[in-house]
mmCIF file of the protein (N, C-alpha, C, O) and its ligand, coordinates in Angstrom:
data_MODEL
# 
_entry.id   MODEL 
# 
loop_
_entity.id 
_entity.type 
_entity.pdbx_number_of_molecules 
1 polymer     1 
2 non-polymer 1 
# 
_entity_poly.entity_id                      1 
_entity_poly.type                           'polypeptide(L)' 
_entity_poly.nstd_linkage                   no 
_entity_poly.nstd_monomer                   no 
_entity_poly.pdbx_seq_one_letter_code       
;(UNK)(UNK)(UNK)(UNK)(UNK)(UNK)(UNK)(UNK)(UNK)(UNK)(UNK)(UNK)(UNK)(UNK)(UNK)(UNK)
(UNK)(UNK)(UNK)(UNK)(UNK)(UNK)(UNK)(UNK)(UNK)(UNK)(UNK)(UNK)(UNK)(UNK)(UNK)(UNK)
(UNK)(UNK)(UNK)(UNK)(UNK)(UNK)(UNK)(UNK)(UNK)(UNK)(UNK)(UNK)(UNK)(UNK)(UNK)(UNK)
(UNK)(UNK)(UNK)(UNK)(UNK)
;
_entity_poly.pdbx_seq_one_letter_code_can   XXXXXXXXXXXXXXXXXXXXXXXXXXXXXXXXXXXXXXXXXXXXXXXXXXXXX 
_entity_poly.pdbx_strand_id                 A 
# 
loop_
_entity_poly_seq.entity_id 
_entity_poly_seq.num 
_entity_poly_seq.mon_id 
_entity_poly_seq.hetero 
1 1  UNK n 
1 2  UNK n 
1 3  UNK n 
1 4  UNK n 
1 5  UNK n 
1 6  UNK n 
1 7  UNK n 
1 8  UNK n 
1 9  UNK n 
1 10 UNK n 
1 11 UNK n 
1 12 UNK n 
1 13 UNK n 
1 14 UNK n 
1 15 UNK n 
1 16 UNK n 
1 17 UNK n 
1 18 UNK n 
1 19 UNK n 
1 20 UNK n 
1 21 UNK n 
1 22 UNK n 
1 23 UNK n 
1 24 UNK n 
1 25 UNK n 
1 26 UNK n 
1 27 UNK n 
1 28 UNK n 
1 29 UNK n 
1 30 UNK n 
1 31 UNK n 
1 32 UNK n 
1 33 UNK n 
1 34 UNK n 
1 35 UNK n 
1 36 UNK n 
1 37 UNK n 
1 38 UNK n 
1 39 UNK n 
1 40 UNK n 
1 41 UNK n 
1 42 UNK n 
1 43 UNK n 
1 44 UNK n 
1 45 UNK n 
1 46 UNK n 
1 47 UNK n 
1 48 UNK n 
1 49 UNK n 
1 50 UNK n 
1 51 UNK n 
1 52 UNK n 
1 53 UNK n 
# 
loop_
_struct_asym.id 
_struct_asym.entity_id 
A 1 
B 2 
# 
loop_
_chem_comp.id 
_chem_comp.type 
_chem_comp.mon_nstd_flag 
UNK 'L-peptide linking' . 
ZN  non-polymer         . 
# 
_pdbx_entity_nonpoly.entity_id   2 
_pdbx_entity_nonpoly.name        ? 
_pdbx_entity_nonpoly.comp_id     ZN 
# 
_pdbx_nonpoly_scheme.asym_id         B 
_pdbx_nonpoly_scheme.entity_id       2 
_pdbx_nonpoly_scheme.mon_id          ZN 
_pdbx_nonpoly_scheme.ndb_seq_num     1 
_pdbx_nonpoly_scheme.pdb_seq_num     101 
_pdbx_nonpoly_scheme.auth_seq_num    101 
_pdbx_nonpoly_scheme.pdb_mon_id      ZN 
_pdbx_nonpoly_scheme.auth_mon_id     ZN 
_pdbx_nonpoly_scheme.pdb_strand_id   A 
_pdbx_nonpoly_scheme.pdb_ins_code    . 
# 
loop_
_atom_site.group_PDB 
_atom_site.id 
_atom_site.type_symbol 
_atom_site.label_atom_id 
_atom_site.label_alt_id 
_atom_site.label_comp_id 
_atom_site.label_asym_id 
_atom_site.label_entity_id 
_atom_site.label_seq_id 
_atom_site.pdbx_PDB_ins_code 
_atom_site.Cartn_x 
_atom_site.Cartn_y 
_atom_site.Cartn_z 
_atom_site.occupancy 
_atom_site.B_iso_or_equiv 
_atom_site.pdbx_formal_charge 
_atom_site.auth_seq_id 
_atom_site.auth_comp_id 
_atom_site.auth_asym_id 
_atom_site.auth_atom_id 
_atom_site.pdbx_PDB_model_num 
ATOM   1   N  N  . UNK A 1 1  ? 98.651  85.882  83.157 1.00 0.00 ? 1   UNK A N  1 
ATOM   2   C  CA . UNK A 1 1  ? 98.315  87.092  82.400 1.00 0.00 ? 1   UNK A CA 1 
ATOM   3   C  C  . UNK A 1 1  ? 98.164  86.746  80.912 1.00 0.00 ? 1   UNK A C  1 
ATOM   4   O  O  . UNK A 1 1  ? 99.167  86.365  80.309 1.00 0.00 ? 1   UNK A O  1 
ATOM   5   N  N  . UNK A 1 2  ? 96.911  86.854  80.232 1.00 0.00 ? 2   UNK A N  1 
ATOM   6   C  CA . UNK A 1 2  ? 96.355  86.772  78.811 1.00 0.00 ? 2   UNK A CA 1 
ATOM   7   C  C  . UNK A 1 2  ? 96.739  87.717  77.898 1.00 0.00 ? 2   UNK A C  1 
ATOM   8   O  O  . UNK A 1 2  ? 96.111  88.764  77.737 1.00 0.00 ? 2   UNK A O  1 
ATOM   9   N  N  . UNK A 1 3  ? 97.614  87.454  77.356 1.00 0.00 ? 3   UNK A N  1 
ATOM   10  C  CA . UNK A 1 3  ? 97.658  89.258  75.993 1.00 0.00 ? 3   UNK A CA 1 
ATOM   11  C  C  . UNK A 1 3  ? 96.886  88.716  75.125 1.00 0.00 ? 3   UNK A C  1 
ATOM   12  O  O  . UNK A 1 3  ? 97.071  87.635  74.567 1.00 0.00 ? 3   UNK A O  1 
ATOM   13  N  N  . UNK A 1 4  ? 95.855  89.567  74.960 1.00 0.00 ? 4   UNK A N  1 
ATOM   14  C  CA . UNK A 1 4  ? 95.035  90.062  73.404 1.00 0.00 ? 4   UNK A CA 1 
ATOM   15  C  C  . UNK A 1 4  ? 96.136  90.319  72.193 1.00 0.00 ? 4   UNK A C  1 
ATOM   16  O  O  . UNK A 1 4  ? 95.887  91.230  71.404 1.00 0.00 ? 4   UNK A O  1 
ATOM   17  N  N  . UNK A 1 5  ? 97.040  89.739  72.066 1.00 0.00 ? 5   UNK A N  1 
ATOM   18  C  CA . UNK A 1 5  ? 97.688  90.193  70.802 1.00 0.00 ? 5   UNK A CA 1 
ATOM   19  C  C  . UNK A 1 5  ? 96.621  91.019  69.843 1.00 0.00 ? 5   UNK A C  1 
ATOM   20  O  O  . UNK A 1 5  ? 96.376  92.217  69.988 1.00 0.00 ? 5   UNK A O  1 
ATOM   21  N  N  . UNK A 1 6  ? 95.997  90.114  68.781 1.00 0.00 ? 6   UNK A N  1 
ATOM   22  C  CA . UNK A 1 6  ? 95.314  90.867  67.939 1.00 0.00 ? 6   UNK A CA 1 
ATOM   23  C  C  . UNK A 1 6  ? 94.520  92.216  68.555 1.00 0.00 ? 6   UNK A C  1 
ATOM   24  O  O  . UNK A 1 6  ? 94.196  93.103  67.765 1.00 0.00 ? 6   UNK A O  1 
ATOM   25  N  N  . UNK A 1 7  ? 94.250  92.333  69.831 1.00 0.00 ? 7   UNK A N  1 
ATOM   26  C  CA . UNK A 1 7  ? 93.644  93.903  70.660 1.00 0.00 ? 7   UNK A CA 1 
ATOM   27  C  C  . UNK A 1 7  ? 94.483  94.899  70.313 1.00 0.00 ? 7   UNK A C  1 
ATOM   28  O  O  . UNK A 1 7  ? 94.113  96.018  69.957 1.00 0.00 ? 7   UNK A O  1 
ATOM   29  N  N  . UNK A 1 8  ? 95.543  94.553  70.397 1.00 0.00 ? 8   UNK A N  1 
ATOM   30  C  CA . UNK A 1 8  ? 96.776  95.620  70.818 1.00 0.00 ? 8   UNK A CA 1 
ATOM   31  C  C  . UNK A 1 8  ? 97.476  95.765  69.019 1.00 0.00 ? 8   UNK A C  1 
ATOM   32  O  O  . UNK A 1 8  ? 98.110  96.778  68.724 1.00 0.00 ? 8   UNK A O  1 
ATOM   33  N  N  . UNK A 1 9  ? 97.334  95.059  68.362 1.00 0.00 ? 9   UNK A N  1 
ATOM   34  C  CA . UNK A 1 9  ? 97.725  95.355  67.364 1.00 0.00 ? 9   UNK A CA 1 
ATOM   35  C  C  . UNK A 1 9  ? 96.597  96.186  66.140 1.00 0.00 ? 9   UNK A C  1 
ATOM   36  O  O  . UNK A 1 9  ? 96.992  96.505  65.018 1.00 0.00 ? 9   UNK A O  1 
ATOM   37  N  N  . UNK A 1 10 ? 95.300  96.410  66.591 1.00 0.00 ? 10  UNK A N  1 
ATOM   38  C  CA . UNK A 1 10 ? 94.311  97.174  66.539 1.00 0.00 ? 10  UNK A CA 1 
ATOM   39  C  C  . UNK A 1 10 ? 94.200  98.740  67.044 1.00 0.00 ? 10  UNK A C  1 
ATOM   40  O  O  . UNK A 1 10 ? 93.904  99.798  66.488 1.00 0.00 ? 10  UNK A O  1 
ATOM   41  N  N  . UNK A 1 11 ? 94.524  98.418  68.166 1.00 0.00 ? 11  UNK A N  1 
ATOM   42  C  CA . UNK A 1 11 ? 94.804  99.646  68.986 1.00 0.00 ? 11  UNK A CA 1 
ATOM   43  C  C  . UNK A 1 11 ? 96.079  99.965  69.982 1.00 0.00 ? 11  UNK A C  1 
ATOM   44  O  O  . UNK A 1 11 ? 96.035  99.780  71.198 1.00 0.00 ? 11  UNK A O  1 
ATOM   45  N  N  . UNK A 1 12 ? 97.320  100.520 69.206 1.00 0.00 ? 12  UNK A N  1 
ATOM   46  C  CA . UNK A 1 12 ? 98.108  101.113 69.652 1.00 0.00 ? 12  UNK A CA 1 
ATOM   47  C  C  . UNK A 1 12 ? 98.205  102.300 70.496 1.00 0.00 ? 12  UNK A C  1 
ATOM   48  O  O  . UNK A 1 12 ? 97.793  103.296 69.901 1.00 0.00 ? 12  UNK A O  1 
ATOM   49  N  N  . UNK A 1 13 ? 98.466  102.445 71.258 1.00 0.00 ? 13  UNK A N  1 
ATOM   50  C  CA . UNK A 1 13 ? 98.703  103.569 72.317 1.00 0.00 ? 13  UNK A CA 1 
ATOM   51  C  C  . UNK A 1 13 ? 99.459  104.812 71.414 1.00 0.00 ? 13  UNK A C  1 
ATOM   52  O  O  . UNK A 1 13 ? 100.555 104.663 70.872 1.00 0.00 ? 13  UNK A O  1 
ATOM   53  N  N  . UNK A 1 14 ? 98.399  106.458 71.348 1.00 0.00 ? 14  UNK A N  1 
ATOM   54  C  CA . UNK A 1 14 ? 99.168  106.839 70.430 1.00 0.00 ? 14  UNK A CA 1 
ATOM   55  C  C  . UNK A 1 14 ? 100.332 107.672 71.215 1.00 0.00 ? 14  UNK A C  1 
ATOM   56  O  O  . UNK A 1 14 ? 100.160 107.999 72.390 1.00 0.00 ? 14  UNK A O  1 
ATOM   57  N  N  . UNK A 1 15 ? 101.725 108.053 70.385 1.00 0.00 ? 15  UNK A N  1 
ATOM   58  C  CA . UNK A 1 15 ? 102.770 108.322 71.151 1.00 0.00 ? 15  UNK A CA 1 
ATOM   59  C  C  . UNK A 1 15 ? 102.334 109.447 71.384 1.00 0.00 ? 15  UNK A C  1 
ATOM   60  O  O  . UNK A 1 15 ? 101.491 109.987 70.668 1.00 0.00 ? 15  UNK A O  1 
ATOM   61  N  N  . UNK A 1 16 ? 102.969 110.105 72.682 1.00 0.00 ? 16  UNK A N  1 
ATOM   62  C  CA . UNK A 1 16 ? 102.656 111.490 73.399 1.00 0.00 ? 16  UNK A CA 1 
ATOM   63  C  C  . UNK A 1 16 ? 101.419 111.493 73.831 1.00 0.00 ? 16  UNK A C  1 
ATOM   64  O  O  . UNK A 1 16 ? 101.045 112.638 74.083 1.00 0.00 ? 16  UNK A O  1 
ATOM   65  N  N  . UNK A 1 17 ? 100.317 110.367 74.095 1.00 0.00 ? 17  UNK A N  1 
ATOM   66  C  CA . UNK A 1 17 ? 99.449  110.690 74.338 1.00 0.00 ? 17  UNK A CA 1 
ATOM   67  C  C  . UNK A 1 17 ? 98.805  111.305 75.508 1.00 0.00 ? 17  UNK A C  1 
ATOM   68  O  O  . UNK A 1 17 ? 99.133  111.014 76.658 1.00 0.00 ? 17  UNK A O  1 
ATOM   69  N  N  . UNK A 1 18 ? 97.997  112.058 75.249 1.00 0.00 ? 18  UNK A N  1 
ATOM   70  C  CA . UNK A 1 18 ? 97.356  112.592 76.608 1.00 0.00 ? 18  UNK A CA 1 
ATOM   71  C  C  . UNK A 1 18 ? 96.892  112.133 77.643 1.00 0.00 ? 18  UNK A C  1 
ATOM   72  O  O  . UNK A 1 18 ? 96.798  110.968 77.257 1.00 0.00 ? 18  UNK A O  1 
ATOM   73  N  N  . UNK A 1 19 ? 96.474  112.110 78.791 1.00 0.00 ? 19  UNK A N  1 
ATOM   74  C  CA . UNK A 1 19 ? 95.847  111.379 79.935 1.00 0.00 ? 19  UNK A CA 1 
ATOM   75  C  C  . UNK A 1 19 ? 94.542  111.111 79.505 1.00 0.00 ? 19  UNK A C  1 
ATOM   76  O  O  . UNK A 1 19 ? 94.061  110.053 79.912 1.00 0.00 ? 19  UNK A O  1 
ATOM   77  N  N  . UNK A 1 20 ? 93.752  111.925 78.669 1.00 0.00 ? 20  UNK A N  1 
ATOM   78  C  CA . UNK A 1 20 ? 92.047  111.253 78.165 1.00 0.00 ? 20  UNK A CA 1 
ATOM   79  C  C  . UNK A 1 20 ? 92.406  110.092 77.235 1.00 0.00 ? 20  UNK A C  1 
ATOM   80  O  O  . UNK A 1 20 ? 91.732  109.092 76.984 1.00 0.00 ? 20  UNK A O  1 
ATOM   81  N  N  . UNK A 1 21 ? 93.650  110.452 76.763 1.00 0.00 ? 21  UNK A N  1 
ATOM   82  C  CA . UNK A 1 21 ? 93.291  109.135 75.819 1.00 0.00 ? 21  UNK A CA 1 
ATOM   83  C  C  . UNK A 1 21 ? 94.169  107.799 75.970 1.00 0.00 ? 21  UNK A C  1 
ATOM   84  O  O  . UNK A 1 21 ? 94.068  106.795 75.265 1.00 0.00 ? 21  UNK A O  1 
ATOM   85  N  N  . UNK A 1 22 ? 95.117  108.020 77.118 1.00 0.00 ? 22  UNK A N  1 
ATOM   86  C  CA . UNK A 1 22 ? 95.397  107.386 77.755 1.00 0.00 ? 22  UNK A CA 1 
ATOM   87  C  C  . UNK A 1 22 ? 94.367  106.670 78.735 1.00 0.00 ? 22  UNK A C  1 
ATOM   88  O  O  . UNK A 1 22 ? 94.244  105.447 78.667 1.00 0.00 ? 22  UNK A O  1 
ATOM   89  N  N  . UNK A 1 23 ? 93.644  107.399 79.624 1.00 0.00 ? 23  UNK A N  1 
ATOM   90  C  CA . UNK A 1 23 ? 92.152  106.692 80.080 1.00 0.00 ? 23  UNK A CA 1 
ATOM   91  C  C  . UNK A 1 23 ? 91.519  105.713 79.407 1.00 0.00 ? 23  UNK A C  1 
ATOM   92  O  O  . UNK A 1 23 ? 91.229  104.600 79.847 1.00 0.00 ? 23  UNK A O  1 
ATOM   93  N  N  . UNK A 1 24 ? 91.301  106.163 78.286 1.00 0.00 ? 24  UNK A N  1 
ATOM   94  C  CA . UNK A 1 24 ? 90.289  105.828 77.271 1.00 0.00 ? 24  UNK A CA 1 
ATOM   95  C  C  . UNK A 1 24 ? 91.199  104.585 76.560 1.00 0.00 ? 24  UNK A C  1 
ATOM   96  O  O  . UNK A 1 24 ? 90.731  104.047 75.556 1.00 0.00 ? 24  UNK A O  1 
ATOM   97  N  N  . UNK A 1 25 ? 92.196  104.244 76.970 1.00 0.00 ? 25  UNK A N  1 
ATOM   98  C  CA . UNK A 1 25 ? 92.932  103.287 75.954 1.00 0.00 ? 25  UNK A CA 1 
ATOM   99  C  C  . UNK A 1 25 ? 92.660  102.364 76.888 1.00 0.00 ? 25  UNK A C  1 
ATOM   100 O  O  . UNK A 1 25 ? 92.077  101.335 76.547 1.00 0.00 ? 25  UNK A O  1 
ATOM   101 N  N  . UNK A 1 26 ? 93.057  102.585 78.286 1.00 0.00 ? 26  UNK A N  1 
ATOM   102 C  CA . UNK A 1 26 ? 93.086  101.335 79.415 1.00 0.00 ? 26  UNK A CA 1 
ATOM   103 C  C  . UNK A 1 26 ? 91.540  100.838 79.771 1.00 0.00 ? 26  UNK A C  1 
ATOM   104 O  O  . UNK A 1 26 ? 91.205  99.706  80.120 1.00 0.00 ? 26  UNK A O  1 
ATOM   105 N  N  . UNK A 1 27 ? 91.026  101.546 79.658 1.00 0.00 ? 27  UNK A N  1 
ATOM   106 C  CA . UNK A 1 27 ? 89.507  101.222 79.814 1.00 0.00 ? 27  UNK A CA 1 
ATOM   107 C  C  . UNK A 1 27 ? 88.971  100.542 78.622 1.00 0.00 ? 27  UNK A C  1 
ATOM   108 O  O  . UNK A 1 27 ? 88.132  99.654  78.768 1.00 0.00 ? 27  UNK A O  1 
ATOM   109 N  N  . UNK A 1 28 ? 89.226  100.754 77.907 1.00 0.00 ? 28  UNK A N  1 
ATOM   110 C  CA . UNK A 1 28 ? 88.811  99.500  76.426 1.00 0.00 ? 28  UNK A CA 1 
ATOM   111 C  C  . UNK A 1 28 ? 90.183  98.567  77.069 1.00 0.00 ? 28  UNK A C  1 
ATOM   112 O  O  . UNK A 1 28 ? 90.002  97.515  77.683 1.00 0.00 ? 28  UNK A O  1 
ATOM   113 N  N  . UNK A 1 29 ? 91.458  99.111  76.826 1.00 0.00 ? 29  UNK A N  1 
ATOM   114 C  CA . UNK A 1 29 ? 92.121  97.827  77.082 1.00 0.00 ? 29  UNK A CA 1 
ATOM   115 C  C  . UNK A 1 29 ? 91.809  96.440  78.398 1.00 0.00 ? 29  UNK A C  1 
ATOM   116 O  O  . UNK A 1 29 ? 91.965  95.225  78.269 1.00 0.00 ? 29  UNK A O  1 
ATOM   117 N  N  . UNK A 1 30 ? 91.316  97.263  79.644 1.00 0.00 ? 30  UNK A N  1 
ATOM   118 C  CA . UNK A 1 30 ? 90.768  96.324  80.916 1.00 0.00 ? 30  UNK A CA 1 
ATOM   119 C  C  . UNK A 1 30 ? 89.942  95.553  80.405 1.00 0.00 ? 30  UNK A C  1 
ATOM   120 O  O  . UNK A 1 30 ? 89.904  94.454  80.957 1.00 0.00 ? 30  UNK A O  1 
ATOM   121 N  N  . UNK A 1 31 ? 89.006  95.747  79.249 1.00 0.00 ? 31  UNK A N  1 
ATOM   122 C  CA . UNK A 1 31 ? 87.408  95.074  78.562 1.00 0.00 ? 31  UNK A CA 1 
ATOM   123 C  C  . UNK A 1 31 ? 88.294  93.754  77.395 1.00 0.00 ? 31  UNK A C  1 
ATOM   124 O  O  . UNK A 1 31 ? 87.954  92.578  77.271 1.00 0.00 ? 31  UNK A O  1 
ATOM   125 N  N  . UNK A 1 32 ? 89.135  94.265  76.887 1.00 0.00 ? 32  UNK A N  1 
ATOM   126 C  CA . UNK A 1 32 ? 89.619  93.755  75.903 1.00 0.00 ? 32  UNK A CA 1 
ATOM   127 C  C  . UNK A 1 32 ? 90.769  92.434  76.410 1.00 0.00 ? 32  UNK A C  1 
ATOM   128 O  O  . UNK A 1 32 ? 90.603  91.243  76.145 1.00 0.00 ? 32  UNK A O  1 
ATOM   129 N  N  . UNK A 1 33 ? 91.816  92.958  77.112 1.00 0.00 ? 33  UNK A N  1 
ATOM   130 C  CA . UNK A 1 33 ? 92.877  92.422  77.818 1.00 0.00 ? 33  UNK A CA 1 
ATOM   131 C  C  . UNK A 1 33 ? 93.116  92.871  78.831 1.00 0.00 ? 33  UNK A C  1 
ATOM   132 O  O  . UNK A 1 33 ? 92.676  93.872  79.396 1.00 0.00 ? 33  UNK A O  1 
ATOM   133 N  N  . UNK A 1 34 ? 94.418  91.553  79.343 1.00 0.00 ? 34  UNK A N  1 
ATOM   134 C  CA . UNK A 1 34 ? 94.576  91.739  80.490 1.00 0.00 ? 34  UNK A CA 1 
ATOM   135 C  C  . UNK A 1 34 ? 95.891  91.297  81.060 1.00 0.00 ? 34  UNK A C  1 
ATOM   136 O  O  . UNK A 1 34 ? 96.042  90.505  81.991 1.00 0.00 ? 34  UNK A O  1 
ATOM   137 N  N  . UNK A 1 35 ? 96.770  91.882  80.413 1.00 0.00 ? 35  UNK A N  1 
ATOM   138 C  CA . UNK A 1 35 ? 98.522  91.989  80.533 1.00 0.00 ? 35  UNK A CA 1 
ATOM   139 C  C  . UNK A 1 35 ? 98.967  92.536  81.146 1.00 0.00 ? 35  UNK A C  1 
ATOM   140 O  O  . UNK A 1 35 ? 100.055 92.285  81.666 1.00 0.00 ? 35  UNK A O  1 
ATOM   141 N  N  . UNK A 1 36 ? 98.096  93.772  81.368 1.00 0.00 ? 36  UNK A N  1 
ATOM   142 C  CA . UNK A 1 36 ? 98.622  94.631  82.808 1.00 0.00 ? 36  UNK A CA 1 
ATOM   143 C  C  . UNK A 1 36 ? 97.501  95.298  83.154 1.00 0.00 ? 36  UNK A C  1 
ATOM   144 O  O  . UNK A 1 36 ? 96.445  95.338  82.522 1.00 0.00 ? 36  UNK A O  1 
ATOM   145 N  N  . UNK A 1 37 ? 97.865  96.024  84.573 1.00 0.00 ? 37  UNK A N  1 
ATOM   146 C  CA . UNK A 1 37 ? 96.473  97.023  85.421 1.00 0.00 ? 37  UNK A CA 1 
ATOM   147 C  C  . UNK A 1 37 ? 96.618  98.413  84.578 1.00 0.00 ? 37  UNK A C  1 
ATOM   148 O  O  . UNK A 1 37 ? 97.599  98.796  83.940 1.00 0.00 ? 37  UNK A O  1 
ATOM   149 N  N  . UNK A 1 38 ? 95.471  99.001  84.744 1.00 0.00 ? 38  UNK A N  1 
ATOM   150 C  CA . UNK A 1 38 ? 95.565  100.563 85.133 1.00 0.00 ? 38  UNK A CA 1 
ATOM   151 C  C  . UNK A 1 38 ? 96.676  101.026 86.100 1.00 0.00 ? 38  UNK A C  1 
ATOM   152 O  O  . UNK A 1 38 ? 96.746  100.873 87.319 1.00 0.00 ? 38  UNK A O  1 
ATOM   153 N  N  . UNK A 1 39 ? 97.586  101.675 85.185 1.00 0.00 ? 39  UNK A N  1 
ATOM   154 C  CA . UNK A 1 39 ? 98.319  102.343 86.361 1.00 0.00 ? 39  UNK A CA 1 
ATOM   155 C  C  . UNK A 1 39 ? 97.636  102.971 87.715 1.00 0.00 ? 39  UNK A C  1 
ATOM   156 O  O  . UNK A 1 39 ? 96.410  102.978 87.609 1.00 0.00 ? 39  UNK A O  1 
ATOM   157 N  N  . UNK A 1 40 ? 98.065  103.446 88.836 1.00 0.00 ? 40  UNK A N  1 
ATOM   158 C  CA . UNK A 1 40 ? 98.316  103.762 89.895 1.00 0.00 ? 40  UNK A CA 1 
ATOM   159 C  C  . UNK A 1 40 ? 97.268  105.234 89.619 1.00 0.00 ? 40  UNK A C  1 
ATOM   160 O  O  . UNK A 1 40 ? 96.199  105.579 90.124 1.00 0.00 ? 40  UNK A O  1 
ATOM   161 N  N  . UNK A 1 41 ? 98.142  105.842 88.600 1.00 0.00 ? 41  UNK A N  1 
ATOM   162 C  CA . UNK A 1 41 ? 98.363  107.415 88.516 1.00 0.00 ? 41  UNK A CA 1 
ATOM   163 C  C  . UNK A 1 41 ? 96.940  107.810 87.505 1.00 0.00 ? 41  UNK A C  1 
ATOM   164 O  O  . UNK A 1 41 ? 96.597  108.992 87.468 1.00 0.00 ? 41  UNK A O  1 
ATOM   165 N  N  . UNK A 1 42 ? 96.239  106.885 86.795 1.00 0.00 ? 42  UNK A N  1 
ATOM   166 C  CA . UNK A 1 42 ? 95.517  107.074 85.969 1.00 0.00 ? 42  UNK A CA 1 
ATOM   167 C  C  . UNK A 1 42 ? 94.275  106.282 86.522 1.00 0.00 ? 42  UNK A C  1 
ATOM   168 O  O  . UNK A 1 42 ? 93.226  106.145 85.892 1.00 0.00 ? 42  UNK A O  1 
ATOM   169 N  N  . UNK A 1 43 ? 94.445  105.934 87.390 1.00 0.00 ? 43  UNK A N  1 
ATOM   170 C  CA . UNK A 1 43 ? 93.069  105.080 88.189 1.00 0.00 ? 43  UNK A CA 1 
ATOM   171 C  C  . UNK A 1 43 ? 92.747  106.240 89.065 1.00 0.00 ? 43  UNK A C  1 
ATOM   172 O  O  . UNK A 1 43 ? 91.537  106.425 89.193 1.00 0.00 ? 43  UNK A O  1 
ATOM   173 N  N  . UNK A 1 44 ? 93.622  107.172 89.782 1.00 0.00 ? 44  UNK A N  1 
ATOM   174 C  CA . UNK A 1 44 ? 93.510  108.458 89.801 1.00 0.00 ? 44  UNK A CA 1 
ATOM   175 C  C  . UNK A 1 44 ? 92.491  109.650 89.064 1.00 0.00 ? 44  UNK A C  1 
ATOM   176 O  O  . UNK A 1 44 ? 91.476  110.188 89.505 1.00 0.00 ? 44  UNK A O  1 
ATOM   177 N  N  . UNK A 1 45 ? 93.120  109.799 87.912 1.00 0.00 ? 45  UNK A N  1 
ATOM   178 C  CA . UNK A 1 45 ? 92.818  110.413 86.891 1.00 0.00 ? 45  UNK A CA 1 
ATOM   179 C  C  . UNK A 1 45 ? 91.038  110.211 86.573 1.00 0.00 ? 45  UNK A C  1 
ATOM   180 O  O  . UNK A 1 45 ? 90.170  111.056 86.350 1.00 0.00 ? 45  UNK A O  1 
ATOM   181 N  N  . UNK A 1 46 ? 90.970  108.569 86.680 1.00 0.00 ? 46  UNK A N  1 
ATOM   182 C  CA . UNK A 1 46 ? 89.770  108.417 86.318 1.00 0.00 ? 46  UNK A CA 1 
ATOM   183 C  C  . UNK A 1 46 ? 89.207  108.642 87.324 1.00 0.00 ? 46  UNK A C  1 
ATOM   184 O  O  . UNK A 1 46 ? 88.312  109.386 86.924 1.00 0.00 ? 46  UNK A O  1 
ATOM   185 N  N  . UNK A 1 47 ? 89.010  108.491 88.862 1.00 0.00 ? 47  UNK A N  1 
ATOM   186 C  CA . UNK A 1 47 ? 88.022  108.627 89.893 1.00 0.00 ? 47  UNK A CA 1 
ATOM   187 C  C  . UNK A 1 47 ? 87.620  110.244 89.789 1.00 0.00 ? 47  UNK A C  1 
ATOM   188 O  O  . UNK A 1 47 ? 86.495  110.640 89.483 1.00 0.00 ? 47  UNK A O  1 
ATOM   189 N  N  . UNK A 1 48 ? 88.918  111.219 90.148 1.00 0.00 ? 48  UNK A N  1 
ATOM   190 C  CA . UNK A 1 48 ? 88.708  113.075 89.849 1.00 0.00 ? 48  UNK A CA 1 
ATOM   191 C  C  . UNK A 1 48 ? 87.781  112.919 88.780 1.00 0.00 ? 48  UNK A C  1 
ATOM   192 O  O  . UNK A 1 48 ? 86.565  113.021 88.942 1.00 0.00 ? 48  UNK A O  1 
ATOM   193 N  N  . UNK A 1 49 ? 88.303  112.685 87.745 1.00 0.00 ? 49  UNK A N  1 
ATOM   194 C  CA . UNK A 1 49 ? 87.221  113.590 86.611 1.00 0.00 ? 49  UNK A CA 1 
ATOM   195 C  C  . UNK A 1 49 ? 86.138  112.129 86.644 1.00 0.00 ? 49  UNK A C  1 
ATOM   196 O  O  . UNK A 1 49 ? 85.624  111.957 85.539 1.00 0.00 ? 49  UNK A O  1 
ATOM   197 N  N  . UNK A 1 50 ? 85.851  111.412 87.362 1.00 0.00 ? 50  UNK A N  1 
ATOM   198 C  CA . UNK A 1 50 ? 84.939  110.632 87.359 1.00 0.00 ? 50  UNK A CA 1 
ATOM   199 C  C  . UNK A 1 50 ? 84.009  109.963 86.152 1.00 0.00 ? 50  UNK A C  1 
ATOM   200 O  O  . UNK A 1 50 ? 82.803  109.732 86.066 1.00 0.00 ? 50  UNK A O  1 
ATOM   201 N  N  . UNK A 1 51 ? 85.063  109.776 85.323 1.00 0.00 ? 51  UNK A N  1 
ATOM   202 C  CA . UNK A 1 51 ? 84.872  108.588 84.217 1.00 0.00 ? 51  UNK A CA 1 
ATOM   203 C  C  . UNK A 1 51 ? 84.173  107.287 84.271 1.00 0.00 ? 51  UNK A C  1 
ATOM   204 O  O  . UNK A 1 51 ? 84.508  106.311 84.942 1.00 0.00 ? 51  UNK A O  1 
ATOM   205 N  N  . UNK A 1 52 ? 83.180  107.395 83.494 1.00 0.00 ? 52  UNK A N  1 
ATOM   206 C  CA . UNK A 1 52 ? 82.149  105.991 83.687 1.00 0.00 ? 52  UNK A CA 1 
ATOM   207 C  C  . UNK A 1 52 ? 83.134  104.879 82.723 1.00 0.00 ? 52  UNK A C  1 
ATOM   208 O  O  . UNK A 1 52 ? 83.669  105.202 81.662 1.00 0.00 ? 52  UNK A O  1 
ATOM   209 N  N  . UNK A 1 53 ? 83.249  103.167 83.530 1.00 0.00 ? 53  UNK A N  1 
ATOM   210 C  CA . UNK A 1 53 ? 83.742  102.266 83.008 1.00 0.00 ? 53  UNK A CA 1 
ATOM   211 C  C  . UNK A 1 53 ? 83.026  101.722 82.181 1.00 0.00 ? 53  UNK A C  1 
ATOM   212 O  O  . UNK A 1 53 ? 83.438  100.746 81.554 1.00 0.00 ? 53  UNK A O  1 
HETATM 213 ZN ZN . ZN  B 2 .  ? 97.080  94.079  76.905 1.00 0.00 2 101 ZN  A ZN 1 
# 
């Protein structure tokens, strides 16, 4: 597993965030790095409201 350090220190996950922008973080983050998956629950999230990768 590769961490993008400099990715993640660019783009922090903001606290309380919502599920869109939670989406929207892992989906640049999958492009960017690759330290961990899309959760379970938000790979979910993205198929329902059917979010283009
Ligand atoms: Zn990462």
């Amino acid at each position: 597993m590769k961490i993008n350090k400099e990715w993640h220190e660019k783009n922090k996950m903001p606290k309380n965030a919502k599920i869109e922008e939670r989406v929207k973080w892992h989906l640049a983050h999958q492009k960017n790095c690759h330290c961990r998956p899309i959760p379970e629950k938000l790979l979910i999230e993205i198929k329902r409201k059917n979010i283009k990768h």
